[in-house]
C-alpha atoms as one frame of an Amber mdcrd trajectory, in Angstrom:
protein
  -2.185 -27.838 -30.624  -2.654 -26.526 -27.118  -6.358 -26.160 -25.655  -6.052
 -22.887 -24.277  -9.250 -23.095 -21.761  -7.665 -25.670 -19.792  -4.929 -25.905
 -17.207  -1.749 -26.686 -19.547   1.325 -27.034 -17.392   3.233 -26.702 -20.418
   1.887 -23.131 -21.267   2.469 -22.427 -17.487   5.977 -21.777 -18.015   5.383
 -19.116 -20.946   2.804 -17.038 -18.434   4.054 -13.692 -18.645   1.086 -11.778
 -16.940  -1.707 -12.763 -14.940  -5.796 -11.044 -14.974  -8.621 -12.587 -12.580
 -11.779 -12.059 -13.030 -14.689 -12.692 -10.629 -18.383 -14.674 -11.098 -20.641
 -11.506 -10.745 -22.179 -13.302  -7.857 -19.019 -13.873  -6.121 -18.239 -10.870
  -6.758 -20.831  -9.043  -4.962 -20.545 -11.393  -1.838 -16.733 -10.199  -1.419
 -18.051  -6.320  -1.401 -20.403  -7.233   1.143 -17.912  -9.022   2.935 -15.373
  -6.820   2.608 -17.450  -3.772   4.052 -18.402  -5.909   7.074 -14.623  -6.500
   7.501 -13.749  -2.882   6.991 -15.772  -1.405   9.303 -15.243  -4.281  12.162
 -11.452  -3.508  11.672 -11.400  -0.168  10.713  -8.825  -0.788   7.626  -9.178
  -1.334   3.697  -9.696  -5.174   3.374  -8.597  -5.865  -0.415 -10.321 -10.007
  -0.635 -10.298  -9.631  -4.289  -6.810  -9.162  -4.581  -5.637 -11.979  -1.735
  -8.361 -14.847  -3.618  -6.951 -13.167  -6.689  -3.435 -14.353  -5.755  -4.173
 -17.369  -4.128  -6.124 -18.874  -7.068  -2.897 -17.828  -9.544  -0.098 -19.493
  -6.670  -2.607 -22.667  -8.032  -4.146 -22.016 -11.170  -4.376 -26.356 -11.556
  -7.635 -25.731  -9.007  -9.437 -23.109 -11.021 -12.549 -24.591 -12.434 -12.261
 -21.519 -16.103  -9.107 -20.874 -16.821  -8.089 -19.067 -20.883  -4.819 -18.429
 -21.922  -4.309 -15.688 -24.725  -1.206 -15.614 -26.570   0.935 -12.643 -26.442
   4.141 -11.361 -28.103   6.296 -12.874 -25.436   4.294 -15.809 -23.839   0.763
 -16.172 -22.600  -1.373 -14.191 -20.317  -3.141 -16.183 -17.778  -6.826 -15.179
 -17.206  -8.678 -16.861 -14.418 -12.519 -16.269 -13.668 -13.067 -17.322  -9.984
 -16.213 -18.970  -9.316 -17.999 -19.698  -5.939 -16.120 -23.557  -6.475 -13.050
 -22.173  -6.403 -13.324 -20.086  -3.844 -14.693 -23.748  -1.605 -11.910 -25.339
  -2.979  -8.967 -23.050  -2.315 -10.346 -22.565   1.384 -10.543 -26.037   2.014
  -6.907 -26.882   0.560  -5.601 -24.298   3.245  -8.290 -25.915   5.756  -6.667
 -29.135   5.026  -2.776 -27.889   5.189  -3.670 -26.541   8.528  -4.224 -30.017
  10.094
């Protein structure tokens, strides 16, 4: 039987729909970030949704990962934590060099 808290590249290819959700403390560090960027650049800046899709294009490096059955598949449900966040900026740090 599957583990469904884990990465499973098997279940991978029955994910149907995606839903992130963020570490409260995370979470408030990307408002405050996101205001500073806002107001520096005078547009929305949306970091939830970019670390949102960058952490599903690689769901392998997210530390809490569930996967709830649905009528068609599995809906992938990833809760970023601050780790994640250090590791998916230094895998684009390192595919940069």
């Amino acid at each position: 039987m599957a583990n469904y808290k884990k990465f499973d590249p098997r279940l991978e290819s029955l994910v149907v729909e995606t839903r992130t959700v963020f570490d409260p403390e995370v979470e408030s560090e990307i408002q405050q970030f996101d205001e500073q960027l806002d107001s520096k650049s005078g547009q929305d800046v949306d970091t939830q949704q970019k670390l949102s899709s960058l952490i599903h294009s690689q769901p392998q490096l997210a530390t809490q990962i569930f996967y709830e059955r649905a009528h068609t598949g599995f809906t992938r449900e990833i809760t970023v934590t601050r780790e994640d966040v250090e590791r998916l900026f230094t895998e684009i740090a390192s595919a940069w060099r």
